[in-house]
C-alpha positions as CSV (number, residue, x, y, z in Angstrom):
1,X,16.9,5.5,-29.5
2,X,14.3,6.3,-26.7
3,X,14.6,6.7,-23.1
4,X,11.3,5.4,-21.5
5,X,10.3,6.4,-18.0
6,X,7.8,4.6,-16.1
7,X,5.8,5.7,-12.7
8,X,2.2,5.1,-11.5
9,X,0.1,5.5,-8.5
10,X,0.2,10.0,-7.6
11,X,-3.0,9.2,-6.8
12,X,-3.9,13.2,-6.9
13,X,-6.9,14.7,-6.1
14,X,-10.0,13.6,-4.0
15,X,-12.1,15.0,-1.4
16,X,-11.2,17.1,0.9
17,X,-8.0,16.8,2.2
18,X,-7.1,13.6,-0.2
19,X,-6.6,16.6,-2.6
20,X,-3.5,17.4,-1.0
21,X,-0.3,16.4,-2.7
22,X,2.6,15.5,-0.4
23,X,5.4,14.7,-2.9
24,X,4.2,17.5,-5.3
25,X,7.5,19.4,-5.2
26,X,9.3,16.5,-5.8
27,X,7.0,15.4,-8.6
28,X,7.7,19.0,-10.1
29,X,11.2,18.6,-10.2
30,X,11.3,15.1,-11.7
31,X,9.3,16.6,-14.7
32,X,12.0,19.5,-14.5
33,X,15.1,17.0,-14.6
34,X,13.0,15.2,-17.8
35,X,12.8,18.1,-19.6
36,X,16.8,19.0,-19.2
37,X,17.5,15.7,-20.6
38,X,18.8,16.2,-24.6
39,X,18.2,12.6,-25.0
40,X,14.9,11.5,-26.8
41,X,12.7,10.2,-24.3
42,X,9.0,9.5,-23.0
43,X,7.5,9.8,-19.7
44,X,4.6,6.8,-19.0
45,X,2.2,6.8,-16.5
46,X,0.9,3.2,-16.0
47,X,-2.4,4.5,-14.5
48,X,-3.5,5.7,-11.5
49,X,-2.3,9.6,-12.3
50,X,-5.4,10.7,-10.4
51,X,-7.7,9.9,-7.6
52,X,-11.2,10.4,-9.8
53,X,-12.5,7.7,-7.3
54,X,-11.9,9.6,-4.3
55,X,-13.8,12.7,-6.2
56,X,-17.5,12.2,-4.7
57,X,-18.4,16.1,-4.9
58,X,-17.3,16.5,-8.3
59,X,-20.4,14.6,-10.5
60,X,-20.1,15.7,-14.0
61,X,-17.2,15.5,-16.2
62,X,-14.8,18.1,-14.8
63,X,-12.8,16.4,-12.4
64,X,-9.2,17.4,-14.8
65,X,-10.1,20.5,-14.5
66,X,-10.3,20.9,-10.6
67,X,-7.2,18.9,-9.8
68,X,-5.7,21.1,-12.6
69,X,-6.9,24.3,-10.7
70,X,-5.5,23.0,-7.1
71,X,-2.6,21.9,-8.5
72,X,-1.6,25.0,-10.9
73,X,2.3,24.6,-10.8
74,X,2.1,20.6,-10.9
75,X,0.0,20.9,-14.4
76,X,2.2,23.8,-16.0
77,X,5.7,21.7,-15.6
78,X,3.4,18.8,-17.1
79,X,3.1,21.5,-20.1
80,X,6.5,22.4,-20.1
81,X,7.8,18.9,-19.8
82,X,5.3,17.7,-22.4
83,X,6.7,20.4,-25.1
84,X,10.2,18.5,-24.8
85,X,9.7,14.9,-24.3
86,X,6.1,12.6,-25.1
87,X,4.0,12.3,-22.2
88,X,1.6,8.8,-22.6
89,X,-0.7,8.3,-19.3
90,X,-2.7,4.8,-19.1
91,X,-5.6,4.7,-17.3
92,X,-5.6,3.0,-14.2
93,X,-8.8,1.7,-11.8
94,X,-8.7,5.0,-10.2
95,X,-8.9,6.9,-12.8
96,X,-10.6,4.6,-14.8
97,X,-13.2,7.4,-16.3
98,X,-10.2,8.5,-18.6
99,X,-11.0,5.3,-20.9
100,X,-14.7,6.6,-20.5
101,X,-14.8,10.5,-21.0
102,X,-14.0,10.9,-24.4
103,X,-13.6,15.1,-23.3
104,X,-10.5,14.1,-21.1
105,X,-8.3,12.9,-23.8
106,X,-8.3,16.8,-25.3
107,X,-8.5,18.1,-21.8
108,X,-5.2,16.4,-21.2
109,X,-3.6,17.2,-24.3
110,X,-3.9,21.3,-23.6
111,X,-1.0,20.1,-20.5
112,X,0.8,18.0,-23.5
113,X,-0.3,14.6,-21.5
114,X,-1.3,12.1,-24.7
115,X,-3.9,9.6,-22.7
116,X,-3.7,6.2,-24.3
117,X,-7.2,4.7,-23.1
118,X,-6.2,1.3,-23.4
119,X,-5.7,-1.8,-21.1
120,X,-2.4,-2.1,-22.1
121,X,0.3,-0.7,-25.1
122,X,3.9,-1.8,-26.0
123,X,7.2,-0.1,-26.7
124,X,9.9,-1.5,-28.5
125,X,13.6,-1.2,-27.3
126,X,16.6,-3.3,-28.9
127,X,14.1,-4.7,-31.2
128,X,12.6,-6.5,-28.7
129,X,8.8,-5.4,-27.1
130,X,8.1,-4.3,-23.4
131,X,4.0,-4.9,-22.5
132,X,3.3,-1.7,-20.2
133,X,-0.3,-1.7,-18.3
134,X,-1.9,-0.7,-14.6
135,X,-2.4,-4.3,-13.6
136,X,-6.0,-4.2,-12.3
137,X,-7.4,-6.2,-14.8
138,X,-5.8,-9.3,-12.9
139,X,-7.4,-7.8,-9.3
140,X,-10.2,-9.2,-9.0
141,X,-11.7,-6.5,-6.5
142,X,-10.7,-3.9,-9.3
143,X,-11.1,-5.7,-12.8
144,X,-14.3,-4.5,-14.8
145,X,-16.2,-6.5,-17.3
146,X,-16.5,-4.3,-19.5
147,X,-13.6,-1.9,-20.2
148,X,-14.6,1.7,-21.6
149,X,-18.0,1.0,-19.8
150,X,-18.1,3.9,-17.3
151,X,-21.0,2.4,-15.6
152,X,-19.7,-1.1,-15.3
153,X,-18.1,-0.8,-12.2
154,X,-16.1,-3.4,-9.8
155,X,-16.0,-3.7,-6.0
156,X,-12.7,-1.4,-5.2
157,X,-14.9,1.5,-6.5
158,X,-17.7,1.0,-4.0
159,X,-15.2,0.6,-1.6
160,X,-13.0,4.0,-2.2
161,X,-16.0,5.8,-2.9
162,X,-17.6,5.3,0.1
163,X,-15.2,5.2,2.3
164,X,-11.6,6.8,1.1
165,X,-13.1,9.6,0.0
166,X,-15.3,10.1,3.1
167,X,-12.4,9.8,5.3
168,X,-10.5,13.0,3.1
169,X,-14.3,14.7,4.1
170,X,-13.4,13.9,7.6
171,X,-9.8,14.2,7.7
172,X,-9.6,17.5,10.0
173,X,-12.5,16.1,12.8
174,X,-10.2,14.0,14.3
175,X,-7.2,14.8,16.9
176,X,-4.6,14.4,14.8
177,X,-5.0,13.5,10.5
178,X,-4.2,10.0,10.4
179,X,-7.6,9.4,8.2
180,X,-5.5,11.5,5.2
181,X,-3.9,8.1,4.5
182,X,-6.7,5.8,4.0
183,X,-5.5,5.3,0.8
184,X,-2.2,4.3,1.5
185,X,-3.2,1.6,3.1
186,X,-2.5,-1.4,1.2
187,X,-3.9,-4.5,0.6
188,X,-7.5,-2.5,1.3
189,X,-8.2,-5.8,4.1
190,X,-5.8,-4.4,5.8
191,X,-8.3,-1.3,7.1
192,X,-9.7,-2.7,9.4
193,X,-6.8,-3.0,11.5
194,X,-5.0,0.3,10.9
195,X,-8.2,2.0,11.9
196,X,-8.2,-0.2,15.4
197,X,-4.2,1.1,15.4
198,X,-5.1,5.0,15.0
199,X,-7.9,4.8,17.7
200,X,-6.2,3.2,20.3
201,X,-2.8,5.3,19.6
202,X,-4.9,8.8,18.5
203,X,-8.6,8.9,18.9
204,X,-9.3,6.7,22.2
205,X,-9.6,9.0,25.1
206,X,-5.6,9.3,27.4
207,X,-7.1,8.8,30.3
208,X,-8.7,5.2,29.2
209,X,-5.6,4.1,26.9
210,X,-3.2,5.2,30.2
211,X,-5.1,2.5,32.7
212,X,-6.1,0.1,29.1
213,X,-2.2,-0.4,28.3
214,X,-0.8,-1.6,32.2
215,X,-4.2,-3.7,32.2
216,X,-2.9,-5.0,29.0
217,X,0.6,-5.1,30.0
218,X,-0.5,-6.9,33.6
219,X,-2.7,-9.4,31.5
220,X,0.3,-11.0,30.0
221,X,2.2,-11.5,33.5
222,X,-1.1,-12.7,34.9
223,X,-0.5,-15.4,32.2
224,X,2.5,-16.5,33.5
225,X,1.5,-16.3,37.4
226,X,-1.6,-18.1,36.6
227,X,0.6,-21.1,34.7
228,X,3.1,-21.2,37.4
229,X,0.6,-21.3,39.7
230,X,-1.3,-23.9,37.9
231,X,2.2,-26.0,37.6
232,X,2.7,-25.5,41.9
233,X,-0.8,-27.0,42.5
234,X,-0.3,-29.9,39.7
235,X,3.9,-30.7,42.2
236,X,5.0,-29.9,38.7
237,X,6.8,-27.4,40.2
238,X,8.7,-27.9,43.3
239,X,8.2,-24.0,44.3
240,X,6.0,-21.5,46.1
241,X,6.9,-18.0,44.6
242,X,3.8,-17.9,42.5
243,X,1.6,-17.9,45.6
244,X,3.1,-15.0,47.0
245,X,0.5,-12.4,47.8
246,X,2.1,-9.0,46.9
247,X,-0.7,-7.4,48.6
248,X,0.7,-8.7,52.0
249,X,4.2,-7.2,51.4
250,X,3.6,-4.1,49.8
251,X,0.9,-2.7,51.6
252,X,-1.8,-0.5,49.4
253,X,0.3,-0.6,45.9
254,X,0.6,-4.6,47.2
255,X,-3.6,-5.1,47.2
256,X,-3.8,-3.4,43.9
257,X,-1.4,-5.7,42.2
258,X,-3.3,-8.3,43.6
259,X,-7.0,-7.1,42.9
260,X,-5.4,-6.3,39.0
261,X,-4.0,-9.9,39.0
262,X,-7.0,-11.5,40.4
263,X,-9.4,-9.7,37.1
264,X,-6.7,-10.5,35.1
265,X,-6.8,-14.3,36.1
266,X,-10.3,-14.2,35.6
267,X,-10.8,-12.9,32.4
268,X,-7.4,-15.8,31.4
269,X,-9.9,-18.3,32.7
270,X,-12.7,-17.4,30.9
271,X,-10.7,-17.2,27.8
272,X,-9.8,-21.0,28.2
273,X,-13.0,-21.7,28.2
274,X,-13.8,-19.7,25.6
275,X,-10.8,-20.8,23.4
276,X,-12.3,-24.2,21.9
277,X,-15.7,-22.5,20.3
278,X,-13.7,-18.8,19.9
279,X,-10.6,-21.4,17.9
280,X,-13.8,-22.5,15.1
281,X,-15.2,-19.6,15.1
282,X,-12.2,-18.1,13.6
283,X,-11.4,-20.9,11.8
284,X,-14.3,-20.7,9.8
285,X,-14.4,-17.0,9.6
286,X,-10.9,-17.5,7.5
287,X,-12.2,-20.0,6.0
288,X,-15.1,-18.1,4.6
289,X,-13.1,-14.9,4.2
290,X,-10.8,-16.9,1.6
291,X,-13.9,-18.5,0.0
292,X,-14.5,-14.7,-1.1
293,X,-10.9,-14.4,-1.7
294,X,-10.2,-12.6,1.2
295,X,-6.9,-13.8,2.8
296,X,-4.3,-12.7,5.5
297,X,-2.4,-9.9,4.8
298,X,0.7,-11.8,3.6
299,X,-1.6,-14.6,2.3
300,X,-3.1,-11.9,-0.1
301,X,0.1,-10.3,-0.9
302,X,1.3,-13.5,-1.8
303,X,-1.9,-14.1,-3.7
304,X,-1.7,-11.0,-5.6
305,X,2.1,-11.2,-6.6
306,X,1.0,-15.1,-8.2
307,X,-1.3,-13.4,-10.0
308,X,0.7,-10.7,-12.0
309,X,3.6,-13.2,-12.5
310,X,1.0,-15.4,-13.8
311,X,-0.1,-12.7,-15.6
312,X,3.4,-12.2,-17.6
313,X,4.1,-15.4,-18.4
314,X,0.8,-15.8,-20.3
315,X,2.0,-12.4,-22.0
316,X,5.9,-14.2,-22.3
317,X,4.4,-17.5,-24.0
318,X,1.7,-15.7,-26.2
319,X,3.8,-12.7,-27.6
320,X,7.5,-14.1,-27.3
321,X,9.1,-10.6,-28.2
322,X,8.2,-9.1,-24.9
323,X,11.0,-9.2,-22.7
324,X,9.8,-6.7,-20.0
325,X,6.3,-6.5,-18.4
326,X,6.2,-3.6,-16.7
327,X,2.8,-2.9,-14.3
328,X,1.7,-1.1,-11.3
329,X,-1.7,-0.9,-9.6
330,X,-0.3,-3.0,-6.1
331,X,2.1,0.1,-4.9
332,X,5.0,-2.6,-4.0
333,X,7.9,-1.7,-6.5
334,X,9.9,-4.6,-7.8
335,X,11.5,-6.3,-10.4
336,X,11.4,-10.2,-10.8
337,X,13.4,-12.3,-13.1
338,X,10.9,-14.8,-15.0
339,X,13.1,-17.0,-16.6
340,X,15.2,-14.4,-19.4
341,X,12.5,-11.9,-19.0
342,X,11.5,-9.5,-16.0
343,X,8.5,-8.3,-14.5
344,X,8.6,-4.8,-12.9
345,X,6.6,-3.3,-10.4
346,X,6.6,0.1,-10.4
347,X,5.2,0.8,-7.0
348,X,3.9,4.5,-6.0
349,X,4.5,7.9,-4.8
350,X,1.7,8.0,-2.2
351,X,3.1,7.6,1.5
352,X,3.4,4.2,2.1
353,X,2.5,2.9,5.5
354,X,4.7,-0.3,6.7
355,X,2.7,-2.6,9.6
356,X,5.7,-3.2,12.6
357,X,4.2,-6.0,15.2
358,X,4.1,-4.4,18.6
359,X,6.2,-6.1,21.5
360,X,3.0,-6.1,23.5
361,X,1.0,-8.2,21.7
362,X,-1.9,-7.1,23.0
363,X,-1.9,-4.3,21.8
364,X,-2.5,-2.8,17.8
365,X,0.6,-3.2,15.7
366,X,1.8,0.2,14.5
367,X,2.2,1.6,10.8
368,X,5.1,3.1,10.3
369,X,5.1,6.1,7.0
370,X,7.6,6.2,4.7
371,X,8.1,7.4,0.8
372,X,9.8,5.6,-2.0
373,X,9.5,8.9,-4.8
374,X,10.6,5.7,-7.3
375,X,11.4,5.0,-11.5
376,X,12.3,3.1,-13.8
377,X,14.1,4.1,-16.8
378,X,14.6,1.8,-19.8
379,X,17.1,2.4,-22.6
380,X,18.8,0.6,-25.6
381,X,22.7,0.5,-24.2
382,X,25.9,-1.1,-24.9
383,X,25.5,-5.2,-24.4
384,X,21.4,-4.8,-24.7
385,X,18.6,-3.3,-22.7
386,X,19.3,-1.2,-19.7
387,X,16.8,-1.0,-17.3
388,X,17.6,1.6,-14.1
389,X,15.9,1.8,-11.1
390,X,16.4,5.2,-8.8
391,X,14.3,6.8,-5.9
392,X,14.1,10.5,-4.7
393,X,15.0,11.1,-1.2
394,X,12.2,11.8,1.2
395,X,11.4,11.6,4.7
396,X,8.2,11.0,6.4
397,X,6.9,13.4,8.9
398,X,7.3,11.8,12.3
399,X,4.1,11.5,13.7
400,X,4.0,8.6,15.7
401,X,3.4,9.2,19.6
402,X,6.0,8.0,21.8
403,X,3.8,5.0,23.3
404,X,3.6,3.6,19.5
405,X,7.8,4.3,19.3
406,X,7.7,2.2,22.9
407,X,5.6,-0.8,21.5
408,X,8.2,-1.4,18.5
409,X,11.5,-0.6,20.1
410,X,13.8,-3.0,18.8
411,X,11.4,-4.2,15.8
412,X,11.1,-3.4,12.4
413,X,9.4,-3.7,9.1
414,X,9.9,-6.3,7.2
415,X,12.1,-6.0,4.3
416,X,11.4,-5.2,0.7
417,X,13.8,-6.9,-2.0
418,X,16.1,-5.2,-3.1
419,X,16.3,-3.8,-6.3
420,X,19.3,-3.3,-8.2
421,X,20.0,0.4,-9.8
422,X,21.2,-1.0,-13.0
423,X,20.1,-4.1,-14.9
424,X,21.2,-5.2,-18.3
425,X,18.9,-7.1,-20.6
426,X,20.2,-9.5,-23.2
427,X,18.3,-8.0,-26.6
428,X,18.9,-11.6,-28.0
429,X,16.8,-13.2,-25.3
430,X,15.7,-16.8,-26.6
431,X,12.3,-17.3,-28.4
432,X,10.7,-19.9,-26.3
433,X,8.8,-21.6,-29.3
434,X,12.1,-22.1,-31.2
């Protein structure tokens, strides 16, 4: 009776500093506490082992063979490990040349890694099957055409290549390294805005953020001195504190208050009469970004989970045997009930980077790091199939500045379900065709 383990998403190697392994050590001693194990067992790696996508500089065929010389100690425990339980890796969308190259297969084999270069395989627990595979054939960003055609290529890769791994190039240019986490940045729509976040907080000059946030700040009192203002004039409001000229009673600090709230009441006003043509313009931007299948962030997360849930009931009703589909690719871990069967999310060990809304909402929202070192373990066990769930303890480096710790006091990110450390599996789960 085997003891499967399942992870996906290291992500190791890339350019420049992408080639940097955070969680290495903790990698290193999860292959250690495998290879203690007396039980039978096999490690799976649903794909996405290693960043190849990131990997611009490298253009032939020896990208295993420089992340195995960078990461020397990672790639010896993968040997040791290897020599006392099976070690399968699936290919993935990042490492999608593994289903191309045939070299890599025996390159992998010399650090006792069996590559499987499939879309998906199956494991059989209890007598019953569990469908294992990366996922990205049901992202449509990431899905090729024509799997084992290395030249056959989907969007995502355009999009790393050109970008993810230029920003590992470019890592050190900045003041501080917040382009090292491009790639945990997930859904990939969601760039845009945490690159907006990291100037204002770390790239845009102090002196302009420093009179940019109390404009900011000012802009939203404005708002309400320009309403109460608007209600006085209108007798909606029996009152007259809203035509109180600080400037009068407060001398020099008085008349810039004023000056401040007069620009601010300004710009309000033009706003208003900008809002009717700005209001259809962004209309019809969303409208055109979900014609491309572009949505909102929780739109598309929402989207994407459909999809693989989708996904595993067309693998439930077509091969009734499968109780378990177990995928990764979308770096969320999770594990749903669909009906008698589950579907399992395996998430990642890359840093993962959790938007907070600011309280000024004029300003960026701020991403807040964190690490879930997560696996699953799946076992034959008294009453049917055991599935586990446990994460490694690690903490993210604090490195937000204290003006991003100001803008979400009191908020926080929104949270993940839950997933229970031990689930038990009926083996005698009912055929649905019977």
């Amino acid at each position: 009776m085997t003891t499967y383990y399942f992870i996906s998403d290291l992500h190791i190697g890339g350019d420049g500093t992408l080639d940097e392994c955070d969680f290495e050590e903790e990698l290193i001693a999860f292959l250690r506490r495998l290879a203690d194990d007396p039980r039978p067992a096999e490690l799976i790696i649903i794909g996405d082992a290693f960043g190849l996508w990131e990997m611009t500089q490298v253009t032939d065929d020896t990208k295993i063979q420089r992340i195995a010389r960078t990461h020397p100690e990672l790639f010896e425990q993968f040997r040791e490990t290897g020599r006392r339980i099976r070690i399968t890796l699936l290919p993935g969308n990042h490492d999608y040349e593994l289903a191309c190259v045939p070299s890599y297969k025996d390159e992998l084999a010399e650090f006792n890694i069996r590559l499987e270069p499939q879309i998906h395989i199956t494991r059989e627990v209890a007598g019953r099957t569990l469908w294992i595979e990366h996922g990205n054939q049901h992202d449509k960003f990431n899905a090729f055409p024509d799997f084992g055609n290395r030249y056959g290529m989907p969007s995502g890769y355009f999009i790393t290549a050109s970008t993810v791994a230029a920003a590992g190039r470019s890592a050190q240019r900045g003041r501080s390294p917040w382009l090292n986490d491009l790639e945990s940045v997930y859904p990939n729509e969601e760039i845009p805005f945490w690159m907006w976040s990291n100037y204002f907080y770390k790239e845009m000059g102090p002196l302009l953020r420093w009179c940019l946030v109390p404009f900011l700040l000012l802009l939203s009192i404005s708002a309400m001195v320009w309403v109460g203002q608007s209600l006085e004039d209108a007798g909606t409001l029996h009152t007259a504190i809203f035509r109180v000229s600080p400037g009068k009673n407060f001398g020099v600090p008085g008349r810039l208050l004023d000056w401040i709230i007069w620009v601010d009441t300004t710009v309000i006003s033009l706003l208003l009469i900008l809002a009717i043509p700005l209001y259809l313009l962004a209309r019809d931007i969303r409208g055109t970004f979900r014609r491309y299948g572009i949505e909102t962030r929780e739109g598309l997360k929402l989207e994407k989970d459909t999809a693989y849930v989708a996904a595993a009931k067309s693998v439930f009703e077509r091969h009734p045997a499968v109780v378990l589909y177990i995928y990764g690719h979308t770096h969320i871990p999770s594990m749903r009930e669909v009906g008698s069967r589950y579907v399992i999310n395996t998430g990642t060990w890359l840093k993962r980077l959790d938007r907070v809304r600011a309280n000024l909402r004029l300003v960026p929202d701020v991403y807040v790091p964190s690490y879930r070192l997560n696996w699953f373990t799946v076992k034959q066990g008294t009453g049917g199939i055991h599935v586990s769930y446990q994460v490694l303890p690690k903490e993210a480096e604090d490195d937000l500045s204290w003006l991003e710790k100001l803008m979400i006091v009191g908020r926080h990110k929104v949270e993940e379900q839950q997933i229970p450390s031990e689930t038990v599996i009926d083996a005698q789960v009912e055929d649905p065709h019977e």
